[in-house]
C-alpha positions, -999 to +999 in steps of 0.1 A: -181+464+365-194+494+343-183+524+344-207+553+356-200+570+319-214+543+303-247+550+316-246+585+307-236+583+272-262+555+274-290+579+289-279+605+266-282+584+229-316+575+239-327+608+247-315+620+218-336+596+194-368+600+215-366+639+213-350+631+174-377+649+154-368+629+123-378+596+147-403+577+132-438+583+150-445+553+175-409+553+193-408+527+215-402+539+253-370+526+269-368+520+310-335+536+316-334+509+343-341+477+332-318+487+301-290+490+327-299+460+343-308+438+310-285+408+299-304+379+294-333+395+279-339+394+241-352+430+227-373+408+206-404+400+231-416+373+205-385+348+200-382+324+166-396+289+180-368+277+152-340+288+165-321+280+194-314+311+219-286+314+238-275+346+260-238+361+246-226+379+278-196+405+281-179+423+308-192+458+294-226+460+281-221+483+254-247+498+226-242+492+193-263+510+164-285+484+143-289+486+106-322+513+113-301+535+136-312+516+169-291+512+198-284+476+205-271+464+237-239+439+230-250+422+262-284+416+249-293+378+241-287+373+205-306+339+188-277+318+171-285+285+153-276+255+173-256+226+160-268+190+146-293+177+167-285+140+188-299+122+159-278+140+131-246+134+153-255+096+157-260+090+119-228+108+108-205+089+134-181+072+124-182+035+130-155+015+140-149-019+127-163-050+145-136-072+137-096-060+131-084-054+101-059-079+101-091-107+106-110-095+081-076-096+053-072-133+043-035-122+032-029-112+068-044-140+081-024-164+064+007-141+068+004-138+105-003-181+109+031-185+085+047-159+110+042-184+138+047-216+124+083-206+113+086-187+144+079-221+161+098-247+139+124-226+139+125-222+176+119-264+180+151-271+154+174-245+170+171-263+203+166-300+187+201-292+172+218-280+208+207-303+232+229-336+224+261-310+214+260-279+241+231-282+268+239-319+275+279-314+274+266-287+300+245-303+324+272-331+331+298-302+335+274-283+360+264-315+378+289-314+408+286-283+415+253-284+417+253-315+439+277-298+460+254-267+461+225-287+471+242-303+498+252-271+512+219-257+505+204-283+529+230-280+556+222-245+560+186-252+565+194-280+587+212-254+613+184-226+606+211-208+590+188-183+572+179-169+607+216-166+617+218-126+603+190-116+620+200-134+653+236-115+650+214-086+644+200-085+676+231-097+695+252-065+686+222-039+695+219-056+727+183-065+722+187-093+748+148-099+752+146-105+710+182-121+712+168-152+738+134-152+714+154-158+685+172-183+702+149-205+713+131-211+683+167-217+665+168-246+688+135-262+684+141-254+646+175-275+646+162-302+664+132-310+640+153-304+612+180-326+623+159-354+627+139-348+590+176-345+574+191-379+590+159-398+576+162-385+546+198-391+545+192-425+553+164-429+530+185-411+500+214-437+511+189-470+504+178-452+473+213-449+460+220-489+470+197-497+452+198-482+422+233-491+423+229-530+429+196-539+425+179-520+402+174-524+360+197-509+339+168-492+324+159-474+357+197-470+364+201-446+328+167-423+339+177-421+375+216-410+365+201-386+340+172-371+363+201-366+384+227-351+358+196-329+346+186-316+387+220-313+396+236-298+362+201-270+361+211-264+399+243-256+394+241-235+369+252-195+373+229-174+373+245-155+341+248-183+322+218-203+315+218-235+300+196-226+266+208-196+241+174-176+228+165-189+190+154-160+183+166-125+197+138-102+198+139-072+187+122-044+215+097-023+193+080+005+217+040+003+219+029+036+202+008+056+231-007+087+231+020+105+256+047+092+230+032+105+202+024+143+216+058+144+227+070+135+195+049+156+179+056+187+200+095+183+191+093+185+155+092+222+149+055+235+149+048+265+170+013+261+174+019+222+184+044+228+208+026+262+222-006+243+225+011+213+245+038+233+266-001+253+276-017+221+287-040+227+263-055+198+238-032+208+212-036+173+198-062+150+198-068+111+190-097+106+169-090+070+176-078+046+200-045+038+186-045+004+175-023-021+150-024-018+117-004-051+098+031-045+108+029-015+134+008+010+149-016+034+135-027+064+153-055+090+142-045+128+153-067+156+148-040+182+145-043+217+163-062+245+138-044+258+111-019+232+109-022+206+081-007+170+076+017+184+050+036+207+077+034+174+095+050+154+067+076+181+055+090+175+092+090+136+093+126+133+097+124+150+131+090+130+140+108+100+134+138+113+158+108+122+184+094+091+180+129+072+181+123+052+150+143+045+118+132+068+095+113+043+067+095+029+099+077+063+101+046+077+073+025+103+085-001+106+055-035+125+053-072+111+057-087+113+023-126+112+038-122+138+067-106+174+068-069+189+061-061+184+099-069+149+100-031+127+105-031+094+100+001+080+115+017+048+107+045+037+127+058+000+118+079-024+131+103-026+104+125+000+081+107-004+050+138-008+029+145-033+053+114-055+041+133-074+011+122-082-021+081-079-029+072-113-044+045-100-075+011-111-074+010-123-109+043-147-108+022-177-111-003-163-125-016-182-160-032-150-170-047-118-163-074-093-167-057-056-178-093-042-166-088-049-132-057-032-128-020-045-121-008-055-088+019-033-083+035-036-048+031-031-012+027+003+009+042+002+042+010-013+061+017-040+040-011-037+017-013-046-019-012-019-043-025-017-081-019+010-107-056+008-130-044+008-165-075+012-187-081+047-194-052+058-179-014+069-186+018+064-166+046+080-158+080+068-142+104+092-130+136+089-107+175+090-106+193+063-119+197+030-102+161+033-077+141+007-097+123+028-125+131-002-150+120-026-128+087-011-123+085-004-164+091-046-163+061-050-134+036-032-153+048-047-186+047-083-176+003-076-162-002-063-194+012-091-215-005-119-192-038-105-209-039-120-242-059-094-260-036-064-254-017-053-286+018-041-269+044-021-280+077-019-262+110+009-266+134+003-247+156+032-254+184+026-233+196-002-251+205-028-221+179-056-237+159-051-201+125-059-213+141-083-244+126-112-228+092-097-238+100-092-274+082-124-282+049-108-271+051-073-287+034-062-320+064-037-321+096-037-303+133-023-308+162-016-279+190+005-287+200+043-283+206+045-317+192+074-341+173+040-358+161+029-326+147+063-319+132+071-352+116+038-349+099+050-316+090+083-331+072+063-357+057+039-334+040+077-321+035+088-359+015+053-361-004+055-325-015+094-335-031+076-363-049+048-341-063+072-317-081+089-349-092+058-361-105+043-329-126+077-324-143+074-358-149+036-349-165+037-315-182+068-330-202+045-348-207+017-322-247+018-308-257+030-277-265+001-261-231-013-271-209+011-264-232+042-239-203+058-226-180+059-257-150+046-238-136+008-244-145-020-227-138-057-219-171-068-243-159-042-270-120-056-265-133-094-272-145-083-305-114-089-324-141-081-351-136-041-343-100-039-337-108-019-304-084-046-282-061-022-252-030-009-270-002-010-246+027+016-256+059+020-236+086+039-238+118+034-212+142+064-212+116+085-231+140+115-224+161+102-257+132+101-275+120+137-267+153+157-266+165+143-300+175+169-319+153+154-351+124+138-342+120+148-303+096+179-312+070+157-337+074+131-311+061+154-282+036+164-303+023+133-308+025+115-278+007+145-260-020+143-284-021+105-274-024+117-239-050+140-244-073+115-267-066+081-262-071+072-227-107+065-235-100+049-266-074+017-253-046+035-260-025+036-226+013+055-225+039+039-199+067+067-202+099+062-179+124+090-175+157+093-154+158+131-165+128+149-157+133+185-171+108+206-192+133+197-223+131+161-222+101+157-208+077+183-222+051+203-198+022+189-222+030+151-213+035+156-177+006+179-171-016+151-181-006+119-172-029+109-151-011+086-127+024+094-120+050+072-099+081+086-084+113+068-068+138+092-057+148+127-071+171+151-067+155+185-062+119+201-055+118+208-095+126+169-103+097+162-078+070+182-092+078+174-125+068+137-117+045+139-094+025+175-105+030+211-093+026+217-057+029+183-044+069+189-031+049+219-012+022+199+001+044+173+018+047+147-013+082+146-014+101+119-032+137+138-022+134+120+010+142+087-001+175+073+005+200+064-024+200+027-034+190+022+003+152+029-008+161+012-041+123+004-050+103+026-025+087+055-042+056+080-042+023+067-066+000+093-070-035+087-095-041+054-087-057+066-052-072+095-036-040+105-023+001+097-030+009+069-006+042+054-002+045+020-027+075-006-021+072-018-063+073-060-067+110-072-084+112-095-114+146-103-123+155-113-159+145-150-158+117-144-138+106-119-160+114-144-191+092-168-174+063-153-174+071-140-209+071-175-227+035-182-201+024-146-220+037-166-254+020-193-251-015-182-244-015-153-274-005-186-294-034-203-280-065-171-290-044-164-319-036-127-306+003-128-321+013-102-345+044-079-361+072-081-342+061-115-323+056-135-358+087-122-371+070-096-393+095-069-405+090-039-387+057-014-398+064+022-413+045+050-410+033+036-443+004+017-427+007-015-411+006-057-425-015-085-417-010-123-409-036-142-422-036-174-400-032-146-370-069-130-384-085-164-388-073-174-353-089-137-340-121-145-357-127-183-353-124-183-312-113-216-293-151-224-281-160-233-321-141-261-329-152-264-369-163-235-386-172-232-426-148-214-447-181-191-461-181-179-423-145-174-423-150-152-451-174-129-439-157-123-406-128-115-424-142-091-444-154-077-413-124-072-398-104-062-424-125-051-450-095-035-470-083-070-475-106-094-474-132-075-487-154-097-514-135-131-504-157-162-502-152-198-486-133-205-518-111-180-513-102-189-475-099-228-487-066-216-513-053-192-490-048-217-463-038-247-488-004-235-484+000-236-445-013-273-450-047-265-433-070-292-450-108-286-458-135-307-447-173-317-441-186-291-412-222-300-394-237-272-390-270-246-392-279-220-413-293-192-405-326-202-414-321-230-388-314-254-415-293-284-409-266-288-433-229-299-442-208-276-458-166-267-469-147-260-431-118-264-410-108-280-378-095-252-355-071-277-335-054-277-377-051-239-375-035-236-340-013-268-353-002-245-383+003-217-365+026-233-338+048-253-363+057-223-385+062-203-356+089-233-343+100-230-371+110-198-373+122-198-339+148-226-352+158-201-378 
């Protein structure tokens, strides 16, 4: 209620501005009364047809002056702009798929049938294999008893002795009326029951003759084991059955919502557990729950002002809440909706409990660097590739949590894709990427000062590449090259030397905190960083010591996509992974030592950091697919440097193989070609050294390596038909493959 003051000071402000000579003429006259009494009504008489009205009532209907100096009640209707209208919220629902996930997913598909026909062979042969050595030992064992128990069995039924409590029942609480009942139909039980069981005593008696004297053997054996199987199953106790489980399942909890707020009130957050103790919706489900490959996914719009990051930097205790191992629980953020959006993922299985991640490209006979490199699994199970083409890479972790073997990963994609030019440093000096050697323009493993000044020169020489691809492309057309990046038409021009240039550098932290050449070496490779991501130039730098000494600021502040195993410490973290993201709840200090051996944070590659379980190639694996890699850069004539047995390139400038730059430009769909042709593409793509050469000149350069000249069909440009001076391609692959056996042998 209002209180009589109110009124007054009311009554007293408006007389006061009508009697106000400075008023402005044409006052508008106020009823004293209705203003009292007014709540619903608008002071405007003419409302906006636009606008949605709504009264805003209060306990105390207060005045408050307007921007003219006009008193304004509080409790006065006020127009506020309504929300979207039905339409608006039907069109920007979101809509559920029609079919699972896990249906739509081929790889689950087939995953899932797999799942169930080992379940189910291997459930047939456990039992296959027990029932001549345990069960059937068993049943003959269990077979008097249970003959003896069945007999009893039917005595007691005989005398109606399951009615023999209830009858003692009565007798002792003297309920003589219920007593007599009870006995009466005991007796005309008995007497029916006698007579059934002597017939079919009788009748079990001929049976038994019978089978004893005058029956087939055949019928003798099923008879004697249909009674060792009735008799053995019916004696058995009832704590020791006659098959062991094949398989012992293990009890996984179905995620539901009342789990999920309870575990979500426990973990620390005072506006959670406030909001829940309250009964209030301090957490809602913008989702049914459902599975989501191996577990359960649950989306939670979180209470306001708390975001998935408070949610993640307490996943230890959600996981205790929740009462699952820790890698079975990932609580990670919704890129498409807001801050408070939690996407849950609880799965059935640790992840570091998952085993080895068979790669994608094992059997692969080659791939495609444009598309990416399949990379791993996250814990849903799905595949996950790091995009390599204008991009850069970082690896950071402690020793022994995979960082090599995710160097080897992304190493072995790129060297499945004949036209990438790769350089590997292995500067650690354990020969884990030798295998690859074979592949590489320029390679060298060692710890060295001469295996670290040849990677500072390999940087020297890449700083030098990134100018030169910038004046190239520079020059490309428009309609060749519109957005001035590369591309897989401009890479299959072996013509422009614009092929991806794969760089890595493993233990780059020896390389950038040497004493002599770590400082130009920064330099450079940030440069690099900074220019050649749109030129084909790509960086995979691997670190076990990120610090701002051997891992400058300028390097890790723009790599664009960053992968990290575990770290130590909040500094290690960011350093990896970019500043802030330890704070916002990407934290890869909360991976176990050697137990999450593998699992880390990739962040770049998505719209957010997810969780990746990287694929394993061990050293013959990895040597397989190196000698696959081997043989198809033999095959387009892509081999060069280190890989022909070249000695290694200076800052100098670089050599050239000359059956390698015939291969490049005569490609496997032209199977005779004229020397004159040769020439000219030559000239094209090196210009410094074959500039002016004619078909005479490519018939005594390849005279020595054996490669005969012959008649060539063919059609000049003026569409003339004509035979002129060539060679067979299948001679030039020959050439190239004998001296590089050769050399092999040596």
């Amino acid at each position: 209620m209002k209180h009589p003051d109110d009124d007054n000071e009311l009554f007293n402000r408006l007389e006061a501005e009508m009697t106000d000579p400075a008023a402005p003429p044409g006052g508008e006259v106020v009823d004293l009364g209705k203003a009292r009494s007014a709540r619903g009504e608008s002071p405007d008489s003419t409302p906006d047809p636009s606008a949605d009205f709504r009264p805003s009532k209060s306990a105390d209907s207060e005045p408050t002056e307007s921007a003219d100096g006009r008193p304004t009640l509080v409790d006065s209707t006020v127009p506020t702009v309504s929300g979207p209208g039905v339409i608006d919220r039907i069109k920007h629902s979101k809509r559920l798929d029609v079919f699972p996930a896990w249906l739509k997913s081929g790889a689950e598909f087939k995953e899932a049938l797999g799942w169930l026909a080992g379940h189910a062979w291997h459930t047939v042969a456990f039992h296959a294999v027990r029932v001549p050595f345990v069960y059937l030992p068993k049943l003959v064992w269990r077979a008097p008893r249970g003959a003896l128990h069945t007999l009893g069995k039917v005595g007691r039924w005989s005398v109606d002795g399951e009615g023999e409590a209830l009858r003692q029942y009565t007798a002792t609480n003297e309920q003589v009326d219920e007593y007599l009942k009870l006995s009466r139909q005991r007796d005309r039980r008995v007497r029916l029951r006698m007579i059934l069981t002597v017939l079919g005593s009788l009748l079990a008696l001929g049976v038994g003759l019978f089978l004893v004297y005058g029956a087939e053997p055949m019928t003798q054996v099923i008879a004697a084991a249909v009674a060792v199987l009735g008799f053995g199953l019916a004696g058995a106790p009832a704590d020791a059955p006659l098959a062991t489980r094949a398989v012992i399942k293990t009890e996984v909890q179905k995620l539901t919502s009342d789990i999920v707020v309870k575990a979500m009130a426990s973990i620390g957050i005072g506006q959670i557990a406030s909001a829940v103790a309250k009964g209030k919706d301090g957490i809602q489900f913008a989702a049914p729950i459902t599975r989501e490959g191996p577990g359960w996914r649950a989306d939670i719009d979180l209470p306001l002002g708390v975001t998935v990051a408070d949610v993640a930097d307490r996943r230890a205790r959600l996981a205790s809440g929740l009462r699952r191992p820790l890698g079975c629980v990932w609580p990670d953020a919704d890129p498409n909706e807001h801050e408070g959006r939690l996407i849950l993922w609880v799965g059935d299985r640790d992840l570091s409990k998952t085993g080895i991640v068979k790669w994608q490209l094992a059997n692969a006979r080659r791939h495609d660097i444009f598309t990416g490199i399949p990379f791993g699994l996250d814990p849903r199970g799905r595949g996950q590739s790091v995009p390599m083409i204008q991009h850069n890479v970082l690896i950071g972790s402690q020793p022994g949590q995979g960082k090599t073997a995710s160097v080897r990963v992304l190493a072995c994609g790129a060297a499945l894709d004949p036209s990438v030019e790769m350089w590997l440093h292995e500067l650690k000096g354990t020969g884990d990427v030798d295998a690859l050697a074979c592949t590489c323009h320029r390679f060298v493993s060692g710890i060295d000062d001469d295996s670290i000044k040849y990677a500072a020169d390999s940087l020297t020489l890449l700083r030098a590449e990134v100018m030169r691809r910038a004046a190239a492309i520079k020059k490309l057309p428009r309609d060749l090259c519109p957005d001035k990046r590369i591309t897989r038409t401009i890479a299959d021009k072996r013509s422009l030397k614009l092929w991806p240039l794969l760089a890595v550098f493993d233990e780059c932290q020896n390389l950038f905190a040497h004493p002599k050449y770590g400082k130009q070496a920064g330099e450079d490779a940030e440069f690099i960083i900074k220019l050649g991501r749109a030129l084909g130039v790509i960086l995979i730098l691997a670190t076990q010591r990120p610090d701002k000494d051997s891992l400058p600021t300028g390097i890790s502040g723009n790599v664009s996509i960053r992968f990290c195993l575990r770290v130590a410490g909040q500094v290690e973290n960011d350093m990896i992974l970019g500043t802030s993201a330890y704070r916002n709840g990407v934290r890869a200090t909360a991976f176990r030592p050697e137990i999450d051996a593998g699992n880390g944070y990739l962040a770049g590659a998505g719209p957010l950091p997810s969780v990746v379980r990287t694929a394993y190639l061990d050293d013959p694996a990895t040597n397989t697919i190196a000698q696959r890699a081997l043989a198809l850069r033999k095959a387009e004539g892509t081999l060069s440097g280190h890989a022909l047995g070249e000695d290694a390139e200076s800052t100098a400038g670089p050599s050239y193989d000359l059956l390698a730059d015939v291969a490049a430009v005569v490609p496997p769909s032209e199977k005779r070609v004229w020397n004159e042709r040769i020439a000219a593409r030559l000239a094209e793509l090196r210009p410094e050294v074959y500039g002016g050469w004619k078909g005479e000149n490519v018939t005594s350069a390849l005279k020595p390596h054996r490669i005969k000249t012959t008649g060539v069909a063919g059609t000049t440009d003026d569409g003339e038909r004509t035979t002129r001076r060539g060679i067979v391609r299948d001679d030039l692959t020959t050439a190239i493959a004998e001296r590089d056996g050769n050399r092999g042998a040596a």
